[in-house]
C-alpha positions in Angstrom: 0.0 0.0 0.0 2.6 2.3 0.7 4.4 1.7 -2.5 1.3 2.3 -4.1 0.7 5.7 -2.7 5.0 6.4 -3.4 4.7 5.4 -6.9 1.3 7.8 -7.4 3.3 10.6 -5.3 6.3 10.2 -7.4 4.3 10.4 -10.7 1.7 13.1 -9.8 5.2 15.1 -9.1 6.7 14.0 -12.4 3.3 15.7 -13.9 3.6 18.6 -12.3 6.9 19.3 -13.0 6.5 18.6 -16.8 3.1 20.6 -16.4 5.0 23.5 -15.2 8.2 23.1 -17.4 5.7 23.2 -20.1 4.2 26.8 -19.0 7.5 28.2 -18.5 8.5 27.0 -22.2 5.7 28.9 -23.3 6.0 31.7 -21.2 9.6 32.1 -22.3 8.4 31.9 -26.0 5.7 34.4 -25.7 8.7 37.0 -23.9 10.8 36.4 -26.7 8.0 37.4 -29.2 7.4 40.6 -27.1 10.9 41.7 -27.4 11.0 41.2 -30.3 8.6 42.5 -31.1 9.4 46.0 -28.8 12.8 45.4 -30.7 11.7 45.7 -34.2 9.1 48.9 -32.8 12.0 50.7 -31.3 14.1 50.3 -34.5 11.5 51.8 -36.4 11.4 54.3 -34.5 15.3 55.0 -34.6 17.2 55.4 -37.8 21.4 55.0 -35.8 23.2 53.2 -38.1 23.9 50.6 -34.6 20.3 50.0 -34.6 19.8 49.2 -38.3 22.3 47.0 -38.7 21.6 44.9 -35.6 18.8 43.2 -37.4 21.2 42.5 -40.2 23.2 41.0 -37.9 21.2 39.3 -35.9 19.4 37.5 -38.7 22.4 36.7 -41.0 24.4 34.9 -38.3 22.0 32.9 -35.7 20.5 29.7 -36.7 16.5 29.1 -36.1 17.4 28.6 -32.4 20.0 30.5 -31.5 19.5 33.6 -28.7 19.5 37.0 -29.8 21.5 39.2 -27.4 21.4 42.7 -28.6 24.0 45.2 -27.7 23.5 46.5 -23.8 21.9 50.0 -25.1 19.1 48.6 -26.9 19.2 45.8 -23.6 18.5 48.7 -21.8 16.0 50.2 -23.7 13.8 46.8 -25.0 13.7 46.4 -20.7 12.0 49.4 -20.7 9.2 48.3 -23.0 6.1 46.7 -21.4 6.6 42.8 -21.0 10.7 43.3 -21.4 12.6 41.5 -19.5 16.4 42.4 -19.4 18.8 39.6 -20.7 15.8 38.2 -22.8 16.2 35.9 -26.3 14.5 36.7 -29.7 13.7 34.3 -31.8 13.2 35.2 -35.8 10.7 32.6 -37.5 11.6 32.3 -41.6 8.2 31.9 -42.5 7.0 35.0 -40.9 9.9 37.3 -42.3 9.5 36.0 -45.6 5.4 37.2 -45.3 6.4 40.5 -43.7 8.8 41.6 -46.9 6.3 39.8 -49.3 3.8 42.3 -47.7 6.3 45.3 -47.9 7.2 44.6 -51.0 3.1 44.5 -52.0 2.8 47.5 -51.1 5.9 48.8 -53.2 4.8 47.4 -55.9 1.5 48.4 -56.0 1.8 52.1 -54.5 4.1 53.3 -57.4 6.3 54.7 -55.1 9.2 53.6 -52.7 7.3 54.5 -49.7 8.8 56.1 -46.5 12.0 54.5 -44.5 9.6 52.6 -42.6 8.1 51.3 -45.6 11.3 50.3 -47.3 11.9 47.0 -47.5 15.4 46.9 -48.3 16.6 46.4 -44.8 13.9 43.4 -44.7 15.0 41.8 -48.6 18.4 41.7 -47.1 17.6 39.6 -44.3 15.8 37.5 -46.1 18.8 37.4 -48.6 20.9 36.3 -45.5 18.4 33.4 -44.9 18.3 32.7 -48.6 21.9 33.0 -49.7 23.2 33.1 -53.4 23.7 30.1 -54.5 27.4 29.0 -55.8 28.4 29.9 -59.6 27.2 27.1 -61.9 23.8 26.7 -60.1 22.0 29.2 -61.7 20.8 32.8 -60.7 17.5 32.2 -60.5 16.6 29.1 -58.9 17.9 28.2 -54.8 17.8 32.0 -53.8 14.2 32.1 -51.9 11.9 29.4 -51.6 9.8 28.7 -54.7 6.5 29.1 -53.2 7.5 32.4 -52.2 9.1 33.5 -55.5 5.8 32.3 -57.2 4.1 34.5 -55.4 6.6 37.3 -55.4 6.3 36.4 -59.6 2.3 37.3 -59.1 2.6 40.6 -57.3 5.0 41.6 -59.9 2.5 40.1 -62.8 0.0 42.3 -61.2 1.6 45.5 -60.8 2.9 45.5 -64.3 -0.6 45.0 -65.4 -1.5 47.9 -63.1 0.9 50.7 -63.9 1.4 50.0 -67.8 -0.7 52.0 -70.0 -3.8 50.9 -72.3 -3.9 50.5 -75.6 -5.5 52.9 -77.7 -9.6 52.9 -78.4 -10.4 50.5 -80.9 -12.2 52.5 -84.0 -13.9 51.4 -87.0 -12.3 49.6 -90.3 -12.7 52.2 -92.1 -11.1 55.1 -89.5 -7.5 55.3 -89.5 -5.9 54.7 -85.7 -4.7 57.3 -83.2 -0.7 57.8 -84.6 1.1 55.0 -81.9 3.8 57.6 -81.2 1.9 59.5 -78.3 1.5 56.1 -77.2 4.7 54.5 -77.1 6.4 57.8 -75.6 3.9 57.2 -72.4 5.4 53.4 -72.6 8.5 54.5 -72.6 8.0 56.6 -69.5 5.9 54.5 -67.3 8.4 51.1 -68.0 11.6 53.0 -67.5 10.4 55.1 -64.5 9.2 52.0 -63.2 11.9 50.2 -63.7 14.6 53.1 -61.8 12.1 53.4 -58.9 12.3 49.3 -58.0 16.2 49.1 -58.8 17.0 50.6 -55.4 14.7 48.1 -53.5 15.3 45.0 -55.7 18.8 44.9 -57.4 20.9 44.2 -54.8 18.6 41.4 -53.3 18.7 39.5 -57.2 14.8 40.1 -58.0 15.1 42.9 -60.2 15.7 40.3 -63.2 12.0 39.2 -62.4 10.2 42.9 -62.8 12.5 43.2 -65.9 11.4 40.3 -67.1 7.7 40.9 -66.7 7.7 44.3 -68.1 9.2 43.2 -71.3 6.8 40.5 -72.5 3.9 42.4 -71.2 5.1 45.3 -73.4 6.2 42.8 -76.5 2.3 41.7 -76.4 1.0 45.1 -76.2 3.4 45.3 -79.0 1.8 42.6 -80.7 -1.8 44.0 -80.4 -0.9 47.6 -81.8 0.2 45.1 -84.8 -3.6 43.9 -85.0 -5.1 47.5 -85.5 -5.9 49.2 -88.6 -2.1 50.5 -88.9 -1.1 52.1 -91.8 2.2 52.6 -93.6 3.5 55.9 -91.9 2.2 54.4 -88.6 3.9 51.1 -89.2 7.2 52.5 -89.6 6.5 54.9 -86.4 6.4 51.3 -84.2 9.2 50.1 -86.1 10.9 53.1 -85.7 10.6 52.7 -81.9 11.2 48.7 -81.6 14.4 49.1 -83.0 15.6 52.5 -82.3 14.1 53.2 -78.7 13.5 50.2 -76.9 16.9 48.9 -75.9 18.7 51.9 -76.5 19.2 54.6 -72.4 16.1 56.1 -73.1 14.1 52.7 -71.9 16.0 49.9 -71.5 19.6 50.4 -71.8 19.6 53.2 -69.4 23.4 52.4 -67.3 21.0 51.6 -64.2 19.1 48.9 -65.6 21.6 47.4 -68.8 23.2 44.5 -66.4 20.3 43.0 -65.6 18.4 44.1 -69.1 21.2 41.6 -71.0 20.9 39.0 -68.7 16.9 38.8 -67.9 15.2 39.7 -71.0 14.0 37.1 -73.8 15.8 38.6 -76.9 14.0 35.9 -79.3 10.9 37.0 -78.4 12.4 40.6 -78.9 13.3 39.3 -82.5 10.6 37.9 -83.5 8.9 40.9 -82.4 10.7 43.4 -84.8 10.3 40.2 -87.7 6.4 40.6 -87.7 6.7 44.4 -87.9 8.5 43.9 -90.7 6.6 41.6 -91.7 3.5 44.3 -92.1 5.4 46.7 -93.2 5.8 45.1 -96.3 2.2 44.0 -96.3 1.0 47.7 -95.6 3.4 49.2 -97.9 2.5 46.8 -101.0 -1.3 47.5 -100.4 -0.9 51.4 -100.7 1.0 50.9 -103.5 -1.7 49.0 -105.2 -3.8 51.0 -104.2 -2.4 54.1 -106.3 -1.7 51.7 -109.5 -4.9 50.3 -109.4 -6.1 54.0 -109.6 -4.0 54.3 -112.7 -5.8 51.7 -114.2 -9.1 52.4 -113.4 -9.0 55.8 -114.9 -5.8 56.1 -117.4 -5.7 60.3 -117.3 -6.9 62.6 -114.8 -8.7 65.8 -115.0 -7.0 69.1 -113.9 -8.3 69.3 -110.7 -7.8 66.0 -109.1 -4.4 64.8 -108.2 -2.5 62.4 -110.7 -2.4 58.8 -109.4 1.1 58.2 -110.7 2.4 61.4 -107.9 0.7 59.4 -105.2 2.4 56.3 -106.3 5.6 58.1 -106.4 5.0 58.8 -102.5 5.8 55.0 -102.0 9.7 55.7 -102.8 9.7 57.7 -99.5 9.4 54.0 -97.9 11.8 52.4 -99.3 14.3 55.4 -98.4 12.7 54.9 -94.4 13.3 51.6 -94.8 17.0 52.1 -95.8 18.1 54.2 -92.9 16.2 52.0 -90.8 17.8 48.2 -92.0 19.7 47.6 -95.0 18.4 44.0 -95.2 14.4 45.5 -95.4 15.3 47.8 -97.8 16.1 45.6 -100.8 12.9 43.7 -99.7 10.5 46.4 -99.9 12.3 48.0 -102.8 12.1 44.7 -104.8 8.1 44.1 -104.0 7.1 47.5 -105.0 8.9 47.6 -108.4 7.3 43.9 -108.7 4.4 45.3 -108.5 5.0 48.4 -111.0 6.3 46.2 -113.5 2.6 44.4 -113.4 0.7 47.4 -113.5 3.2 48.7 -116.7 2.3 45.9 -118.8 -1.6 45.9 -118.2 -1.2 50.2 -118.6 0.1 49.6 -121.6 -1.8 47.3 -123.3 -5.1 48.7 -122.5 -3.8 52.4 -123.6 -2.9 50.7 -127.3 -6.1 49.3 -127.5 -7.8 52.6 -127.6 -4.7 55.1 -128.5 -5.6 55.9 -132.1 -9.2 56.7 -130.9 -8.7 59.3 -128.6 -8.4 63.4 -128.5 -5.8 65.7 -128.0 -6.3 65.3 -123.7 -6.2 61.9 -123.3 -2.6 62.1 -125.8 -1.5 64.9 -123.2 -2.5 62.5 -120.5 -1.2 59.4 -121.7 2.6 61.1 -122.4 2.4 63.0 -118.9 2.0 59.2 -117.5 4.5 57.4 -119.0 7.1 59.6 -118.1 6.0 60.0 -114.6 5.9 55.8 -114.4 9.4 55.6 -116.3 10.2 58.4 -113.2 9.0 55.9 -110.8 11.1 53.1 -112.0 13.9 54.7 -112.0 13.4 55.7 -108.3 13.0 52.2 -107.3 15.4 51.2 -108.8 18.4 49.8 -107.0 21.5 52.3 -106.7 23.5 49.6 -108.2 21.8 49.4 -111.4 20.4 51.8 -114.2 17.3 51.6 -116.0 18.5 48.0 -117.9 17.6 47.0 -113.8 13.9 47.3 -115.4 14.0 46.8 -119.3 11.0 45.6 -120.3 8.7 48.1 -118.5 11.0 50.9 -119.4 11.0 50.1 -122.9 7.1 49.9 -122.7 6.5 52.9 -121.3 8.8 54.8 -124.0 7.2 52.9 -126.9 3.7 54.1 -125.8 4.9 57.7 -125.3 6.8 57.3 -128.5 3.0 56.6 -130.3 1.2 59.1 -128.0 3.8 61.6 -129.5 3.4 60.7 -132.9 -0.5 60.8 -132.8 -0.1 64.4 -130.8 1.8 65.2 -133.7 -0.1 64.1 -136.3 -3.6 66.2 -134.7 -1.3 69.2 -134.6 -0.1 69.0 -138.6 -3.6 68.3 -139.3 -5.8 70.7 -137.4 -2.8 73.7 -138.7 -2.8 72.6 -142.4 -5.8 74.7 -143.2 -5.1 78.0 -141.1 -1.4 77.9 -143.2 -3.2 76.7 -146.5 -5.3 80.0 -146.2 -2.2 82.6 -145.0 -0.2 81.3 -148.1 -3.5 82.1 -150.4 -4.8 85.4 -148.6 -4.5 88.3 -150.6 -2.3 91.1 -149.5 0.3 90.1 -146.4 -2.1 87.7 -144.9 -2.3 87.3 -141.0 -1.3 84.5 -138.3 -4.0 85.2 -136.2 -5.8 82.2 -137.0 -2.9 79.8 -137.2 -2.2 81.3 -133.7 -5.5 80.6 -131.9 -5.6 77.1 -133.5 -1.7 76.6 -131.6 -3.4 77.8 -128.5 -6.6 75.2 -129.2 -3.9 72.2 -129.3 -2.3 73.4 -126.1 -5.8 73.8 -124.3 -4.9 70.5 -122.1 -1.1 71.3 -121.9 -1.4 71.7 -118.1 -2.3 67.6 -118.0 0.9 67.4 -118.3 2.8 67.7 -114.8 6.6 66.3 -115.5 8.7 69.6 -116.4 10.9 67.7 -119.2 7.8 65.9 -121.1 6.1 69.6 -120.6 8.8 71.2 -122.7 9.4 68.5 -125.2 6.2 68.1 -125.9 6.1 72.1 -127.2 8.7 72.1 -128.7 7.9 69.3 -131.0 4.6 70.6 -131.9 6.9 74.3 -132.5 9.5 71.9 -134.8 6.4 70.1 -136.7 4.3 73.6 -137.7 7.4 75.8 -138.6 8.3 72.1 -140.8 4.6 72.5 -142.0 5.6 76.4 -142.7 8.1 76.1 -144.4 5.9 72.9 -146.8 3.6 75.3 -147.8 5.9 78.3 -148.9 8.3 75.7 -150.9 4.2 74.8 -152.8 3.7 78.5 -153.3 4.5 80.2 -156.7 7.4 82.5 -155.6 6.4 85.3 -158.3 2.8 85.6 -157.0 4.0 85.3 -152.7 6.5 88.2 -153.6 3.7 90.1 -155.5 1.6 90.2 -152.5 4.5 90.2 -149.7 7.0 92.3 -151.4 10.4 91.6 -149.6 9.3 87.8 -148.9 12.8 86.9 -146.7 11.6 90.0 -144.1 7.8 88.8 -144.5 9.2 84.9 -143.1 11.4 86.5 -140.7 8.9 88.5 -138.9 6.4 85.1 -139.0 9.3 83.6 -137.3 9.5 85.9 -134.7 5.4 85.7 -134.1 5.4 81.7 -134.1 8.1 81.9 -131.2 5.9 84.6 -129.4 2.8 82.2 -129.7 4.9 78.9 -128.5 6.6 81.1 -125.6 3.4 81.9 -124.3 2.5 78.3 -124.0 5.1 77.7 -121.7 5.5 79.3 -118.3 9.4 80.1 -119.0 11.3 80.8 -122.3 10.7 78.2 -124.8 13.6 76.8 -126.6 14.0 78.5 -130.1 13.2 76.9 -133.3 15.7 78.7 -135.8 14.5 77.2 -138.8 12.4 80.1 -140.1 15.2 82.6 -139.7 18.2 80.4 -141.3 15.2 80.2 -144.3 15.0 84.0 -144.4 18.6 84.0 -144.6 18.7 81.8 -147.5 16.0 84.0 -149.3 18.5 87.1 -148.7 21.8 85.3 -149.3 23.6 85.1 -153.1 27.1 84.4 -152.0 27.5 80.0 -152.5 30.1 79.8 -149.5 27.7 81.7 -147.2 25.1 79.7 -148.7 27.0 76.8 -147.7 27.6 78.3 -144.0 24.0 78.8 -143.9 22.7 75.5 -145.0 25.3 73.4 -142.8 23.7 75.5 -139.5 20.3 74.4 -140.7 20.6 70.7 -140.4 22.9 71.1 -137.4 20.6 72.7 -135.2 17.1 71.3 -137.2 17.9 67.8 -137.8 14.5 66.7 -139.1 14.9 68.9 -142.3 16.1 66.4 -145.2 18.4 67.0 -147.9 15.4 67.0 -150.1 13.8 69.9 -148.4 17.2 72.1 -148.6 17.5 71.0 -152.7 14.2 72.9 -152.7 14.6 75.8 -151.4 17.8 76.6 -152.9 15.6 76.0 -156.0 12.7 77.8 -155.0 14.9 80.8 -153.7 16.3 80.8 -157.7 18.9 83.3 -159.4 21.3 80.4 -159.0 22.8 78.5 -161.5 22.7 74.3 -161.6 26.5 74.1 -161.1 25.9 76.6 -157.8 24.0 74.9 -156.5 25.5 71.5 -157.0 28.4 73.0 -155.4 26.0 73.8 -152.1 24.6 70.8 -152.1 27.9 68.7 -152.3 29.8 71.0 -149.8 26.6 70.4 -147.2 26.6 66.5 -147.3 30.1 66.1 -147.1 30.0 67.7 -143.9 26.8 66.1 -142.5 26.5 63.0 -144.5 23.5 61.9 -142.0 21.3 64.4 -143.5 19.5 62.7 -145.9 18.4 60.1 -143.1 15.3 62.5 -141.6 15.4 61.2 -138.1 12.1 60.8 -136.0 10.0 63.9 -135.1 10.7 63.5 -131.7 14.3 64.4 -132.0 15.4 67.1 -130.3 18.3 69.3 -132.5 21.0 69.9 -130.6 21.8 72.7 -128.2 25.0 73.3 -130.1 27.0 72.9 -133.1 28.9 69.7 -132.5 32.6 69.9 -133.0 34.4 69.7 -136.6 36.1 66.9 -137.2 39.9 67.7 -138.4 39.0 65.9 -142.0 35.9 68.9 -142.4 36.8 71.5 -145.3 38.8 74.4 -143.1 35.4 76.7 -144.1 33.3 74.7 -141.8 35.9 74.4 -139.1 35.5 77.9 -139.0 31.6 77.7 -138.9 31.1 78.0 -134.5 33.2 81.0 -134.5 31.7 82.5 -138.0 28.0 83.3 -136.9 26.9 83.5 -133.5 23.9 81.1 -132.4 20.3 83.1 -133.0 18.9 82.5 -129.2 15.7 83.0 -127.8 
């Protein structure tokens, strides 16, 4: 019995004291929490660079269950706080610093700003640092640092506060309204990422997270990117983003600023980067091809244009301004777009030209105007785009289509103006007394009615001064068919009667033209002829004419020495001789096209010593 009672009065003791080491365990816990937790208030309320680093200290170098002594001032002072007890432990629990810098860092993230000291959890990141160390080189950067759960939350905070802070795309608008210009748009990007970016570096950089906000920010902007693609972009706009993606993105304004490049090069995806900058390409091209189709289609559709609308070929000529963009922006894009557009000229040449010849003989003096003004502005444009490398053989078969048609335009133009003049000049050469040009002149000024069709400078002034060359050619027809004894009759001194016709003709064509028009000297060389008896200055005079009016023949000059008379058959054989040995070509009457030459060309050293002396002779008659 009494063994009984010892052995219940031994364990009932036992019980007890377990009992009570169990309440002072508990007790002990609960005052280490407290001062810790007066620890952590009175460091927040001190900013001594003893007390800050203490923490540091404290959590870097003790284990889970190691005491925390702090030095004997802050001993002092955590005695002081209610339920302190001098010479008391604190414990730091992992999980519950790792919540406390997860919520700090929450609120950083979210806020858009770094907060207040109290707020700043870089003190806090560096503990937890301590408690996650680096791992050794060769295990990665990313991986070992913090736990994963935490980091995959970490990953979602930062997910969300991109989201947050990075601006909206613009409104959405109809198919048929052109976008907002993306430029106002990616310069607010370019703020909010990059401010972002320098306002977190301070917080996050040292402790290795950085790499993840990075990260975020740059596919979240590369699909923004994406979607911009998606809207109703046109070609300008296009190269605007493009501009940006390659230009602005990676360089210090965004980026590469020297803050942010280390962890830039070693965080972000560059492939997705890449393919990025290929799909804007990639619509460039497509946006770029349609405009220019677009303009040719235009070209088809209505062949001329009337005087107040703009001509289709001018807008297509816009599209060379892309292919120079796309040169100072990549020299591999360039030769792409450059080689898709002219593709697409080429097309639109051959079916231009086939329709027009259908149809060219059938048409009036403004679709001719029209159809020369055209072709010269699409050779132009072939030219433009084509490479620097080559010349226009880079395009031979549209090129050679386009001059062919003008060629036929030309020659029709031509043929209206000899016809609708033959009967004004019939009459002058019949009218009794002097006669006037006043209706040859108003029927000039009739042909030239849809002149201002006609936009491209050189075909502008070409195209008068052929019709100039074919009437004073028509002139000089019909006073060669005149009976020489009846024109002098009526005109008296006939050489000074086609001098001062001369000098009216050139009045009329000048005024067709908005500067001087090139001078057609055929009509005074004839009046010189008419005044001339001497053989060698015959010969002078005869060797300027088909120099400078190469579409005379030697057939014309045979008659007018003959029509000019008081020359005997040997004189004149003489002229005649001296002229083609000189200019052999003459009797070949080139096209009516030609242009004579601005100038004399030089004598050869086998030319009779007269003609070598022919520049310095006479002096050029000039407008």
């Amino acid at each position: 019995m009494s063994l009984r009672k010892k052995k219940a009065k031994s364990e009932g003791g036992e019980e007890k004291k377990e009992k009570k080491r169990i309440e002072g365990g508990e007790e002990r816990k609960e005052k280490k929490r407290r001062s810790l937790g007066s620890f952590l208030s009175l460091r927040r309320k001190s900013s001594a660079p003893s007390e800050a680093s203490f923490l540091l200290r404290t959590l870097s170098s003790r284990t889970s269950h190691d005491p925390v002594l702090p030095p004997a001032g802050e001993q002092a002072q955590l005695c002081m706080e209610p339920g302190g007890a001098e010479g008391s432990e604190v414990e730091s629990d992992p999980e519950e610093l790792g919540r406390t810098v997860m919520e700090k860092l929450e609120q950083v993230l979210m806020n858009g700003t770094s907060g207040s000291p109290e707020q700043n959890p870089g003190s806090l990141l560096e503990a937890w640092g301590q408690k996650n160390p680096v791992p050794a080189p060769g295990q990665g950067s990313r991986a070992g640092r913090y736990p994963q759960p935490w980091l995959h939350q970490f990953h979602q905070r930062v997910q969300q506060s991109v989201e947050l802070h990075f601006p909206c795309l613009p409104a959405e608008v109809s198919a048929m309204q052109q976008p907002p210009q993306p430029s106002a748009y990616l310069r607010q990007v370019q703020e909010v990422v990059q401010g972002e970016l320098l306002r977190l570096a301070p917080v996050l950089q040292e402790a290795g997270l950085l790499g993840t906000v990075i990260d975020r920010y740059h596919t979240h902007t590369v699909g923004q990117l994406e979607r911009l693609l998606q809207k109703n972009l046109n070609t300008d706009q296009t190269f605007t983003l493009l501009e940006w993606t390659l230009h602005t993105y990676l360089s210090g304004d965004l980026l590469g600023h020297r803050d942010l490049h280390s962890d830039v090069t070693n965080h972000i995806d560059f492939l997705l980067y890449t393919e990025c900058v290929q799909r804007t390409c990639d619509l460039l091209l497509k946006t770029s091809a349609g405009e220019m189709e677009v303009c040719l289609q235009h070209i088809l559709s209505v062949g001329g244009y009337e005087e107040t609308q703009r001509s289709p070929v001018e807008e297509a000529t816009q599209c060379v301004g892309f292919v120079r963009r796309a040169q100072e922006l990549s020299p591999t894009l360039e030769p792409r777009l450059r080689s898709l557009l002219s593709a697409q000229l080429r097309e639109c040449v051959q079916r231009y030209v086939a329709m027009e010849k259908k149809h060219l003989g059938q048409t009036g003096l403004k679709y001719l105007f029209s159809t020369c003004n055209t072709c010269a502005e699409l050779r132009l444009l072939a030219v433009q785009l084509a490479s620097e490398v080559q010349t226009d053989a880079a395009s031979p078969a549209a090129v050679k289509l386009l001059k062919e048609l003008e060629a036929q335009a030309t020659k029709q133009l031509l043929h209206t103006a000899t016809h609708n003049t033959e009967a004004p000049l019939k009459t002058y050469f019949k009218a009794a007394g002097e006669g006037d040009l006043g209706e040859l002149q108003t029927t000039i000024g009739q042909l030239f009615t849809h002149l201002p069709l006609v936009n491209d400078k050189d075909t502008h002034r070409e195209l008068v001064y052929s019709v100039y060359q074919r009437i004073t050619t028509s002139y000089l027809r019909h006073l060669l068919l005149s009976n020489r004894s009846q024109l002098e009759g009526r005109w008296g001194d006939f050489a000074e009667k086609v001098r001062r016709d001369a000098e009216e003709l050139h009045t009329t064509f000048t005024q067709q033209q908005d500067g001087e028009v090139q001078r057609c000297v055929l009509l005074q060389r004839v009046s010189e002829v008419l005044k001339t008896s001497g053989v060698d200055t015959l010969k002078l005079i005869l060797t300027e004419i088909i120099t400078e009016c190469p579409h005379i023949s030697k057939e014309q000059l045979s008659a007018l020495l003959k029509w000019k008379g008081r020359l005997s058959k040997q004189e004149m054989t003489e002229v005649m001789d001296a002229v083609s040995e000189c200019s052999p070509q003459m009797a070949s009457p080139v096209s009516a096209r030609s242009e004579p030459p601005l100038k004399a060309p030089s004598p050869s050293p086998t030319s009779p010593l007269w003609y070598r002396a022919l520049p310095c002779l006479r002096q050029p008659i000039t407008a």
